[in-house]
C-alpha positions in Angstrom: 34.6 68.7 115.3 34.8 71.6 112.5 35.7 73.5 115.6 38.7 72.1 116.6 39.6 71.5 112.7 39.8 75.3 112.4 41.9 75.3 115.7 44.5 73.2 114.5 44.5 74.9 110.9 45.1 78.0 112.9 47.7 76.3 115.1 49.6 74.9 111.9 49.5 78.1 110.1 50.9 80.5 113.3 53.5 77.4 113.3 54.3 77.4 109.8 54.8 81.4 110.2 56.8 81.1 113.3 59.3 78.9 111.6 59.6 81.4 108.7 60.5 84.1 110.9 63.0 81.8 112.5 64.4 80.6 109.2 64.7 84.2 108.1 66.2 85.4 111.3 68.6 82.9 110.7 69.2 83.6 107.1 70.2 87.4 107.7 72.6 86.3 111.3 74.4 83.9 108.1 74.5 87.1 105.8 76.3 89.3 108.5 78.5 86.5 109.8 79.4 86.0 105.7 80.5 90.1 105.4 82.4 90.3 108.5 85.9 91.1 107.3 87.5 87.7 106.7 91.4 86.3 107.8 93.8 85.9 104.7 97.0 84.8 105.5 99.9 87.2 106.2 101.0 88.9 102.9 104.7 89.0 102.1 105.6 92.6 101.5 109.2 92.1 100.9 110.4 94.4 98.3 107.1 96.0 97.9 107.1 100.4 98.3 106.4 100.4 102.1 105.7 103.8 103.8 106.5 103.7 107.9 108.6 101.9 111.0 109.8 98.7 109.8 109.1 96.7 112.9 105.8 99.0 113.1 103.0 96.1 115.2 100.4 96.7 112.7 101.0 96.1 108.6 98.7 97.8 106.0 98.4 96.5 102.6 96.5 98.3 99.3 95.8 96.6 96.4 95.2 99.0 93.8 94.8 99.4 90.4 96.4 103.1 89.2 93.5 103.2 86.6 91.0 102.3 89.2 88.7 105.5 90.0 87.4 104.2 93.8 91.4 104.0 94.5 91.9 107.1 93.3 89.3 108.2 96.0 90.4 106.1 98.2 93.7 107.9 97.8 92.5 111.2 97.8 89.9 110.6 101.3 91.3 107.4 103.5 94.9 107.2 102.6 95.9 111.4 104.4 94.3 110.1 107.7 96.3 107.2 107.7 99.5 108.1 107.3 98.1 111.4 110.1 96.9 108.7 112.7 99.0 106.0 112.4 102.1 106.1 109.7 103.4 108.5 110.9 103.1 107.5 114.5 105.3 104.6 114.0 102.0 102.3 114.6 101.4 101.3 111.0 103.3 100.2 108.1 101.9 100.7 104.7 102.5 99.0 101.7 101.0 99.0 98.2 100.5 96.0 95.9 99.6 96.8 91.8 96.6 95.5 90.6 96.1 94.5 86.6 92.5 94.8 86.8 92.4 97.1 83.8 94.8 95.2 81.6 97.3 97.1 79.1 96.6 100.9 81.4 97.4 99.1 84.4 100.4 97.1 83.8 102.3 100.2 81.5 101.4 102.0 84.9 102.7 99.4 87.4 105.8 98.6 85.2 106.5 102.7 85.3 105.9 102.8 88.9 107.8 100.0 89.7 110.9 101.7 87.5 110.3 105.0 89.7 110.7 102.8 93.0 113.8 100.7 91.4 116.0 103.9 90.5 114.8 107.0 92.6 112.7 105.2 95.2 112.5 108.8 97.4 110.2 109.9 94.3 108.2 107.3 94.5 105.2 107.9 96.7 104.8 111.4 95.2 105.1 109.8 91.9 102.5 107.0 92.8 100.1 109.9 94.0 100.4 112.0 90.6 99.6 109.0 88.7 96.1 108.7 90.1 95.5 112.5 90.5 96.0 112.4 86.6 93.2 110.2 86.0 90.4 111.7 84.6 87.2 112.6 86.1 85.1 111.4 83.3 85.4 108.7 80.9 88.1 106.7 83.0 87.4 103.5 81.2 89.1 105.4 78.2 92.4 105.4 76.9 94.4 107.8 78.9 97.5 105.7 80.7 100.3 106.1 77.5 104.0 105.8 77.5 104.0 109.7 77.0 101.0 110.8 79.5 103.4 108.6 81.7 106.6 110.9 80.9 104.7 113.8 80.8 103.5 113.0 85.0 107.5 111.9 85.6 108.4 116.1 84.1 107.1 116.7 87.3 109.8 115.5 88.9 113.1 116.6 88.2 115.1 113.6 90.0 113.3 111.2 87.9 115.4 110.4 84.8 112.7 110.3 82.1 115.3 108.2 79.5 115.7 105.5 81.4 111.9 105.6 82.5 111.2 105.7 78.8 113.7 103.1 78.2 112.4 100.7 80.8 108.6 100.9 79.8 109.6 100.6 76.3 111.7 97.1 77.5 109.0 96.2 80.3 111.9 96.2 82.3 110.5 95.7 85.8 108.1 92.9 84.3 109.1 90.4 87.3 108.5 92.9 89.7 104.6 93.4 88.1 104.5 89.7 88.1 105.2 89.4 91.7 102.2 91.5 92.4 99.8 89.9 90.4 100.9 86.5 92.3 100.4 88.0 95.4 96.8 89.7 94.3 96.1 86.0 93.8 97.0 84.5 96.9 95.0 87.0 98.6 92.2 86.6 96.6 91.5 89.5 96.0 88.2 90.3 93.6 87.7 94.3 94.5 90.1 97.6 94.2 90.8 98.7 96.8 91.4 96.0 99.1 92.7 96.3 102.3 93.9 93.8 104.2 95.3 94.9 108.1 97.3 92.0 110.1 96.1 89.7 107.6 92.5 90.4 107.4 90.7 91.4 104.7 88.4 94.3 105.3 84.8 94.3 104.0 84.7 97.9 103.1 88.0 100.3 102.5 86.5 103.3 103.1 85.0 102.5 106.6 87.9 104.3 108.5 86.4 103.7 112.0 86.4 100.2 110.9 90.2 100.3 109.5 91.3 101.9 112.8 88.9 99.6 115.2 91.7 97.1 113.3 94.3 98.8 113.8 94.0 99.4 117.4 93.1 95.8 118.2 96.6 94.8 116.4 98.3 97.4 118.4 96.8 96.1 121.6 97.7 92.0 120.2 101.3 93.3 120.3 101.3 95.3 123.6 
């Protein structure tokens, strides 16, 4: 009899460790299936600074913060091989959405920005660019977006009338335009900067590039 006692005790405690395995197996398949890039809804870029064909099958959206250092990097390493391999192909349009993550910084930014597109709207990207390549390499998180380190990045551009750029930070003139990016950071839900979303779909991490064009290519071949 204490014979087959230990049997069984051995039987339930292989069991009980079979089922663990299975409900751990289980657990991590969940994980992955949770950070698999995940289906927003399509974002209305209407109005937004849009780089590419209009009619272009695939649409790229960024939302970034200007004081954000990962979208500065993001910028600087991910953005050039996308508008090599696929902007300016025709395959993708680009367009970039302001996020006020950083409060005051990021709105003075996004309201200057949005001034830039408004009135000389060829300056724009370059002026977009030379905002982030002027955030600092240490100490981010401390003051350094002003009204005049604004003016003194828009001196770099002739075309750009720096009185009325003044004049409309100073007024928050393009307020509604801020506003209608911080709606649509909302609907998308977005929590991170970067985000990018391709066709609608969120993708788990911005800097995988095999993974943005694995995306891309797919909603080339939807539209073929």
């Amino acid at each position: 009899m204490r014979h087959n006692k230990n049997s069984n005790m051995k039987f339930i405690v292989v069991l009980t460790l079979v089922v663990v395995v299975i409900l751990a197996a289980v657990a991590v398949f969940s994980n992955k299936e949770e950070s698999l890039p995940t289906e927003t809804k399509q974002i209305d870029v209407t109005g937004q600074p849009s780089l590419g064909e209009k009619d272009a099958p695939v649409t790229v959206v960024e939302f970034g913060d200007f004081k954000c250092p990962s979208c500065k990097t993001w910028s600087e390493k991910i953005y050039p091989k996308l508008v090599n391999d696929y902007i300016e192909t025709g395959q993708v349009k680009f367009s970039f959405v302001s996020v006020l993550f950083h409060g005051e910084e990021s709105t003075l930014a996004s309201i200057a920005a949005e001034s830039v597109y408004e009135r000389t709207p060829d300056s724009y990207w370059a002026f977009h660019q030379a905002l982030f390549d002027a955030q600092p390499v240490e100490n981010h998180d401390g003051l350094w977006i002003t009204h005049e380190k604004i003016l003194e990045i828009a001196s770099g551009f002739p075309e750009i009338n720096q009185t009325l750029l003044k004049k409309d930070m100073e007024q928050e003139a393009t307020m509604e335009s801020v506003k209608i990016d911080k709606d649509l950071v909302r609907e998308a839900g977005v929590s991170m900067t970067p985000s990018i979303v391709i066709n609608g779909r969120m993708m788990e991490d911005p800097f995988d590039y095999e993974a943005i064009k694995s995306a891309i290519e797919q909603g080339i071949k939807d539209k073929d």
